[in-house]
C-alpha positions as CSV (number, residue, x, y, z in Angstrom):
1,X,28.8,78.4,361.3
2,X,28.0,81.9,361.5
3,X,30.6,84.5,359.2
4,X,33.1,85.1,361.5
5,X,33.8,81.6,361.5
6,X,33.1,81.0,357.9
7,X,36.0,83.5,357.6
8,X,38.6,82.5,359.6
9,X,38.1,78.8,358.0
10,X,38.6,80.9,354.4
11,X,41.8,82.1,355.9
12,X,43.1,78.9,357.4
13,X,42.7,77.3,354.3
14,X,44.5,80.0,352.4
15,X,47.1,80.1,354.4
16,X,47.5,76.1,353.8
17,X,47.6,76.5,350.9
18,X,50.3,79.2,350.2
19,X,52.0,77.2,352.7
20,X,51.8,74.1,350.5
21,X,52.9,76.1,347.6
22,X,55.9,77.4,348.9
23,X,57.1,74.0,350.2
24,X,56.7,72.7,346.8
25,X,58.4,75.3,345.4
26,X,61.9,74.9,347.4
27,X,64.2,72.8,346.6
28,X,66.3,70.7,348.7
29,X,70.0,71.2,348.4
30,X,71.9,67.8,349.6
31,X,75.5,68.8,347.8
32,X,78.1,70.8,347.4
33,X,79.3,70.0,344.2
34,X,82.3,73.0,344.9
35,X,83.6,71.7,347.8
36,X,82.6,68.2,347.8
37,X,85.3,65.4,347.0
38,X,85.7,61.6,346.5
39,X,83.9,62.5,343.0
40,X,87.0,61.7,341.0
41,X,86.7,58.2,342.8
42,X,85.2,55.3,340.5
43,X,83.8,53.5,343.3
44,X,81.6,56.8,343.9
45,X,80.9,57.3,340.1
46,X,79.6,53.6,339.9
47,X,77.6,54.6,343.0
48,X,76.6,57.8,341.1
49,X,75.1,55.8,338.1
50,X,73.6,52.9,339.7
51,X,71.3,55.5,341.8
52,X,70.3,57.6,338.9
53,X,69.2,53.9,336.7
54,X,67.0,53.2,339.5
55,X,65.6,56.2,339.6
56,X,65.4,56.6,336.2
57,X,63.5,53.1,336.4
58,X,61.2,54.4,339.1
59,X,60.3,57.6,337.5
60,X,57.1,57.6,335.7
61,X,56.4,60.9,334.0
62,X,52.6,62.5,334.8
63,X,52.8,65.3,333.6
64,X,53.1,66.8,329.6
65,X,55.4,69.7,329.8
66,X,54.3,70.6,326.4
67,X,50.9,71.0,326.9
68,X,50.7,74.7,326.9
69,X,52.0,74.5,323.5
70,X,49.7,75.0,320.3
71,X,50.0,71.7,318.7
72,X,50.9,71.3,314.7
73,X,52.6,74.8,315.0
74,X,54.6,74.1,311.4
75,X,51.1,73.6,309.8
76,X,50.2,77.3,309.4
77,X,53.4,77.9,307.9
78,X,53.0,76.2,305.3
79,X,52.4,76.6,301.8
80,X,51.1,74.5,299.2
81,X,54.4,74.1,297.6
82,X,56.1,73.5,301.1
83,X,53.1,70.6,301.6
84,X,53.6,69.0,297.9
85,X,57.6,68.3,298.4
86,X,56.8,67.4,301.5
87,X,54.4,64.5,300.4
88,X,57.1,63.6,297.8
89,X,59.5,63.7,300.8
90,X,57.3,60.8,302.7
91,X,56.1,59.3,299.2
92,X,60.5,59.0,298.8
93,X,59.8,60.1,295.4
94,X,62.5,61.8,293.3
95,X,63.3,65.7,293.1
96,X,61.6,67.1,289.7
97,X,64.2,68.4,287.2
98,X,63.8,72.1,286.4
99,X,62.3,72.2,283.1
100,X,63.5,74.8,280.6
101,X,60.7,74.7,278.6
102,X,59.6,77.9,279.2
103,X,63.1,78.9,278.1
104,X,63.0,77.7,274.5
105,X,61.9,78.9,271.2
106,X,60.5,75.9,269.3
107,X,59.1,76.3,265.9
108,X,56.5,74.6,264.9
109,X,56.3,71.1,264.3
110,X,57.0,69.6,260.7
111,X,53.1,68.6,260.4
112,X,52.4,72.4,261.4
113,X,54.4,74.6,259.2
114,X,51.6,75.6,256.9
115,X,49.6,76.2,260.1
116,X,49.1,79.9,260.7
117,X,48.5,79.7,264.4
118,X,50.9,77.5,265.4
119,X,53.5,79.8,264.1
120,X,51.4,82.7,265.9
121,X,51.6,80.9,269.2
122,X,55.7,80.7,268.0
123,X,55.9,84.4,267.4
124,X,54.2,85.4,271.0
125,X,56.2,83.2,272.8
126,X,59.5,84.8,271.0
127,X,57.9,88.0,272.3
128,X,57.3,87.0,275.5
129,X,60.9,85.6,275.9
130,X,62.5,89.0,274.4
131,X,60.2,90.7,277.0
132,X,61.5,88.6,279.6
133,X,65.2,89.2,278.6
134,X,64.4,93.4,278.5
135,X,63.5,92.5,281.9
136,X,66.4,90.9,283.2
137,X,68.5,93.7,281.6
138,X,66.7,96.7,283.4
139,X,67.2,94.5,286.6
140,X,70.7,94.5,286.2
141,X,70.8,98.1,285.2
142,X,68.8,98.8,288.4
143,X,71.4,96.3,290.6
144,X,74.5,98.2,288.7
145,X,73.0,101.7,289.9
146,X,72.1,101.0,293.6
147,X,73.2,97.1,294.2
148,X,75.8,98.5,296.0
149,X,74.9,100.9,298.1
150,X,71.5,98.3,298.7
151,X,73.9,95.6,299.9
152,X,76.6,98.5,301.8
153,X,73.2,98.8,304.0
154,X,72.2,95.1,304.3
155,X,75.2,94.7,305.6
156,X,75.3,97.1,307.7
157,X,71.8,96.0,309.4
158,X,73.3,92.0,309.5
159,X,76.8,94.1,311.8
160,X,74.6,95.9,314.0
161,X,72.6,92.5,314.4
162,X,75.1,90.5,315.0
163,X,76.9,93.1,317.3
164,X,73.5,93.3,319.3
165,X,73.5,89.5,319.8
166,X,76.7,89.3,320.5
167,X,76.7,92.3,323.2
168,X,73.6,89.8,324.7
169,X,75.5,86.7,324.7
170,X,78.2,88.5,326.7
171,X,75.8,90.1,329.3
172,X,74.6,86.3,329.3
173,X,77.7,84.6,329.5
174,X,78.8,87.4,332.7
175,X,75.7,86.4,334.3
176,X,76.3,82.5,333.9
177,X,80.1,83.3,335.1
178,X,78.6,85.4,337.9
179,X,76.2,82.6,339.1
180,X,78.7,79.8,339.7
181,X,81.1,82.6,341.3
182,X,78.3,83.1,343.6
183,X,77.4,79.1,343.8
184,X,81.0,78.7,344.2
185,X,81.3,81.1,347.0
186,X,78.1,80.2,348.8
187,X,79.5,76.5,348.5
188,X,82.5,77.4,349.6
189,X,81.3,79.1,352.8
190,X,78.9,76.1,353.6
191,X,81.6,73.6,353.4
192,X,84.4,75.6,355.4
193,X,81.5,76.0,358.1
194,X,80.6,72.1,357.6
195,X,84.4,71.4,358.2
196,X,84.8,73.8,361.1
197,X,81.1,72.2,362.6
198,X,82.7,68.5,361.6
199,X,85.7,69.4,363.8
200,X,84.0,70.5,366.6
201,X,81.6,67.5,366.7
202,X,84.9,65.5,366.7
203,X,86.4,67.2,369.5
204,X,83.4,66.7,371.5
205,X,83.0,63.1,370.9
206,X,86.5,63.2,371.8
207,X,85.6,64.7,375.2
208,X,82.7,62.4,376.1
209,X,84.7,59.4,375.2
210,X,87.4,61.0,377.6
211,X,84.7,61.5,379.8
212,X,83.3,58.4,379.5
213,X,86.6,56.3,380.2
214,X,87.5,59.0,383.5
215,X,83.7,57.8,384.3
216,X,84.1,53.9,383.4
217,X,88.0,53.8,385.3
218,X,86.4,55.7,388.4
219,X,83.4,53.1,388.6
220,X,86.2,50.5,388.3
221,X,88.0,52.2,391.5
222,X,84.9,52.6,393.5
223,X,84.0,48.9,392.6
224,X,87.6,47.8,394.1
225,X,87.2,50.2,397.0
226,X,84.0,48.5,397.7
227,X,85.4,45.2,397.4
228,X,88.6,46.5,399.4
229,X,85.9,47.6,402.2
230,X,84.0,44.6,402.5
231,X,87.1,42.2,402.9
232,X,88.3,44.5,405.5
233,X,84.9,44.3,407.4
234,X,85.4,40.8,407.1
235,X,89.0,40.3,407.5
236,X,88.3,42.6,410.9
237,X,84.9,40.4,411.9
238,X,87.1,37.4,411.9
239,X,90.2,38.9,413.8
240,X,87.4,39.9,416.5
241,X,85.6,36.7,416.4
242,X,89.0,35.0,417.2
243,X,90.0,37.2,420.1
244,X,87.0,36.8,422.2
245,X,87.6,33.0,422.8
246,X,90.7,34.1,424.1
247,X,90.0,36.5,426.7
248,X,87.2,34.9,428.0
249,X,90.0,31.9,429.0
């Protein structure tokens, strides 16, 4: 082939192609769910669920509609301490108690008394423990001093949150409602014209059937005319057959 012909194959099978795509893109409409009825019938709704089991029984799925998802997705949020109850979770192992060790002041033990660094290790932990407790308090100072105008604006963020979603589950609810209208109306339309077409098919097989039995009871006329014709011929052959004899005597 020489290039003009190379490209006007490259443009046939294009075309072909987006052809192809857009067939397999439309979808056939065979109801009208808005203006179709019998569905409250249970005759049709055990009609209704036999077809979908066999289709259902038919239906092999090809394809994985997943696939263009990343696969172990949880896994990178995960921390250690996330992956070690979860392991006890699967191992069906008991929740750990909180331990309140760390909460204690032990002295030390009876063998230990005379032990100058056990009751150093004693002392620092009694430090630690009051340093932990100064901590708490200055928390609590800082959550008296601006706790409340800190939680006066969390709030505030979580109302204009949950204003914003609700404002979009409005718009999306209006543009639900606003789809069936228009399903509704477009269903509508379709069956009052399938009605109006249904009725004029019906009068027309009305006229050819009237048309039909003017066309049957005038072949039964002719067909009795005929036969009324040809026993007149005959009837008239005979009457001349007999009247020659009697002239010629």
């Amino acid at each position: 082939y020489n290039t003009t012909n190379l490209l006007h194959l490259l443009r046939m099978a294009a075309k072909l192609t987006r052809e192809q795509s857009v067939a397999e893109s439309q979808v056939l409409i065979d109801a009208l769910p808005y203006t179709d009825e019998g569905y409250e019938d249970e005759k049709v709704r055990e009609s209704a669920a036999r077809l979908i089991e066999e289709e259902v029984k038919r239906y092999h799925s090809t394809k994985n509609y997943l696939e263009h998802m990343p696969g172990n997705l949880h896994e990178k949020w995960e921390t250690p301490t996330m992956r070690t109850m979860f392991e006890r979770l699967d191992a069906r192992q008991p929740n750990e108690m909180l331990s309140m060790k760390r909460c204690e002041l032990p002295q030390p033990p009876p063998g230990q008394k005379h032990d100058v660094s056990a009751w150093l290790s004693a002392v620092s932990n009694s430090r630690a423990q009051l340093e932990h407790q100064d901590v708490r308090l200055a928390n609590l100072e800082l959550l008296k001093d601006y706790g409340c105008n800190s939680w006066t604006l969390y709030l505030q963020q979580l109302q204009n949150l949950s204003e914003s979603q609700q404002a979009k589950l409005h718009a999306l609810k209006q543009n639900i409602q606003d789809t069936n209208w228009a399903r509704k109306r477009e269903h509508t339309e379709a069956g009052n014209m399938l009605h109006k077409l249904e009725g004029e098919w019906l009068e027309l097989v009305g006229k050819n059937y009237a048309v039909e039995r003017a066309c049957a009871e005038l072949e039964t006329e002719v067909d009795n005319l005929e036969t009324e014709k040809v026993e007149g011929l005959k009837k008239q052959k005979v009457s001349e057959e007999t009247e020659i004899p009697a002239d010629a005597s």
